[in-house]
N, C-alpha and C positions, 0 to 999 in steps of 0.2 A: 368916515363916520357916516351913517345911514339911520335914517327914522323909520322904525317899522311899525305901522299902524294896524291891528286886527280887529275887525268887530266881527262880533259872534255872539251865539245864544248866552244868556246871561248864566243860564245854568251851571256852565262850564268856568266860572269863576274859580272856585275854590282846586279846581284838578291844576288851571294856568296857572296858580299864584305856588303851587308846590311844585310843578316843573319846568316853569321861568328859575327858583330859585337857585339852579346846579352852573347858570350862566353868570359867568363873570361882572355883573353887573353891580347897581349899590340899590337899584331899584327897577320901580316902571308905573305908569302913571292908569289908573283907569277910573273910569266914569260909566255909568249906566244913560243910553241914552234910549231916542225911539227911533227905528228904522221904517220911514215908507216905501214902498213897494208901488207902482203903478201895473195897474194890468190891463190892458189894452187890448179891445175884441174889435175888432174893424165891423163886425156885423151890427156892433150893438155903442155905438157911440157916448153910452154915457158914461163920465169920469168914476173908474173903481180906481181902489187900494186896498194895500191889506199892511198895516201900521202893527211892528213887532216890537218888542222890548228888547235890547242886546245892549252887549259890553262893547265898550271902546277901551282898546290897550296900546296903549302909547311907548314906545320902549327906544331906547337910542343904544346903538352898540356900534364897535368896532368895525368897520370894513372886513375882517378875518372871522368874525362872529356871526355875518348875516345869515347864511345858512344853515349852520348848525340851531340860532333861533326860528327860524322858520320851518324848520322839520319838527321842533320841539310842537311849536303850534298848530301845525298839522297832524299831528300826533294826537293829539289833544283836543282839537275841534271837528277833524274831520270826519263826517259819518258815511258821505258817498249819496248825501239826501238836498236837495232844494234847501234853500238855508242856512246853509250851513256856516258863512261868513265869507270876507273876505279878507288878505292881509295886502296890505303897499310897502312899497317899499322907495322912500326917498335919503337924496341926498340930505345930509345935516354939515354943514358948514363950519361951525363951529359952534363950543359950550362954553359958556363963561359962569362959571360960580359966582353968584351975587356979593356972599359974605364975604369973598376975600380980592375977589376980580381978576382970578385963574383963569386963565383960558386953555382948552385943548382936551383933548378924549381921554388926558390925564383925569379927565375930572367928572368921567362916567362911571 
Protein backbone atom coordinates (compact mmCIF):
# COMPACT_ATOMS: atom_id res chain seq x y z
CA UNK A 1 0.00 0.00 0.00
CA UNK A 2 1.63 3.49 -0.89
CA UNK A 3 0.63 7.32 -0.10
CA UNK A 4 0.58 9.37 -2.98
CA UNK A 5 0.81 13.00 -2.20
CA UNK A 6 0.30 15.70 -5.09
CA UNK A 7 0.39 19.45 -4.72
CA UNK A 8 -0.56 21.43 -7.68
CA UNK A 9 -2.20 24.66 -8.88
CA UNK A 10 -5.41 24.90 -7.10
CA UNK A 11 -7.03 25.47 -10.42
CA UNK A 12 -6.96 21.98 -11.32
CA UNK A 13 -9.16 20.81 -8.53
CA UNK A 14 -12.30 20.08 -10.09
CA UNK A 15 -10.57 18.20 -13.57
CA UNK A 16 -8.58 15.80 -10.39
CA UNK A 17 -11.74 15.14 -8.50
CA UNK A 18 -13.43 13.63 -11.92
CA UNK A 19 -10.41 11.73 -13.09
CA UNK A 20 -9.31 10.24 -9.60
CA UNK A 21 -12.81 8.96 -9.59
CA UNK A 22 -12.49 5.95 -12.39
CA UNK A 23 -9.73 4.48 -9.64
CA UNK A 24 -10.75 1.87 -7.40
CA UNK A 25 -10.61 3.85 -4.49
CA UNK A 26 -13.69 5.03 -1.84
CA UNK A 27 -11.93 8.45 -1.76
CA UNK A 28 -8.85 10.91 -1.25
CA UNK A 29 -8.21 13.62 1.04
CA UNK A 30 -7.38 17.44 -0.13
CA UNK A 31 -6.73 20.57 1.32
CA UNK A 32 -5.82 24.01 -0.03
CA UNK A 33 -2.62 25.12 1.18
CA UNK A 34 0.26 28.00 0.57
CA UNK A 35 3.34 26.94 -1.27
CA UNK A 36 6.81 29.08 -0.60
CA UNK A 37 9.33 29.24 -3.22
CA UNK A 38 12.70 30.59 -2.21
CA UNK A 39 14.74 32.26 -4.98
CA UNK A 40 18.17 32.66 -4.52
CA UNK A 41 20.52 35.36 -6.50
CA UNK A 42 24.02 34.81 -5.13
CA UNK A 43 24.73 38.45 -6.64
CA UNK A 44 22.01 39.94 -4.66
CA UNK A 45 21.85 38.41 -1.06
CA UNK A 46 18.55 39.61 0.18
CA UNK A 47 15.89 36.87 1.14
CA UNK A 48 13.01 36.55 -1.93
CA UNK A 49 10.15 34.33 -2.34
CA UNK A 50 7.31 33.86 -4.36
CA UNK A 51 4.37 32.26 -1.96
CA UNK A 52 1.57 30.40 -4.35
CA UNK A 53 -1.87 28.92 -3.51
CA UNK A 54 -2.04 25.13 -4.39
CA UNK A 55 -3.90 21.91 -3.59
CA UNK A 56 -2.57 19.19 -1.52
CA UNK A 57 -4.12 15.48 -2.64
CA UNK A 58 -3.59 12.87 -0.31
CA UNK A 59 -4.57 9.58 -1.79
CA UNK A 60 -3.66 5.83 -0.40
CA UNK A 61 -3.87 2.98 -3.04
CA UNK A 62 -2.79 -0.36 -3.70
CA UNK A 63 0.66 -1.28 -4.54
CA UNK A 64 -0.76 -2.48 -8.17
CA UNK A 65 -2.50 0.94 -8.58
CA UNK A 66 0.41 3.38 -8.08
CA UNK A 67 1.06 4.01 -11.60
CA UNK A 68 -1.89 3.97 -13.16
CA UNK A 69 -2.79 6.98 -10.33
CA UNK A 70 0.17 8.67 -11.18
CA UNK A 71 -0.30 8.90 -14.89
CA UNK A 72 -3.79 9.93 -14.07
CA UNK A 73 -2.21 13.01 -12.28
CA UNK A 74 0.00 13.82 -14.74
CA UNK A 75 -2.37 13.79 -17.11
CA UNK A 76 -4.19 16.17 -15.38
CA UNK A 77 -1.56 18.69 -13.93
CA UNK A 78 1.02 18.44 -16.27
CA UNK A 79 1.67 21.64 -18.42
CA UNK A 80 5.47 21.25 -19.22
CA UNK A 81 5.75 25.03 -17.33
CA UNK A 82 7.58 25.90 -13.81
CA UNK A 83 4.98 25.02 -11.34
CA UNK A 84 3.44 22.83 -12.21
CA UNK A 85 3.45 20.46 -8.83
CA UNK A 86 4.96 17.74 -7.49
CA UNK A 87 3.57 14.20 -6.65
CA UNK A 88 5.52 11.56 -3.76
CA UNK A 89 5.19 8.73 -3.34
CA UNK A 90 5.45 6.73 0.11
CA UNK A 91 5.25 3.64 1.79
CA UNK A 92 1.75 3.29 3.94
CA UNK A 93 2.07 0.63 6.24
CA UNK A 94 -1.12 0.06 7.24
CA UNK A 95 -5.02 1.46 7.49
CA UNK A 96 -7.22 0.71 10.25
CA UNK A 97 -10.94 1.88 10.05
CA UNK A 98 -11.59 3.75 13.33
CA UNK A 99 -15.52 2.72 13.31
CA UNK A 100 -14.91 -0.91 13.42
CA UNK A 101 -10.92 -1.53 14.03
CA UNK A 102 -10.38 -3.27 10.40
CA UNK A 103 -7.14 -3.33 9.49
CA UNK A 104 -5.56 -3.70 5.95
CA UNK A 105 -5.95 -2.24 2.13
CA UNK A 106 -9.18 -4.04 2.50
CA UNK A 107 -10.35 -0.93 3.92
CA UNK A 108 -9.19 1.54 1.11
Amino acid sequence: MKKIECLCENVKAEDLKKSLYILPIGGFFMDTINAVAFKRDSENPQVKFVERPRIKIEIFVKDEDVEKTVQILLDVIRKGVFGDGKIFIMPADDVIRVRSGERGHEML
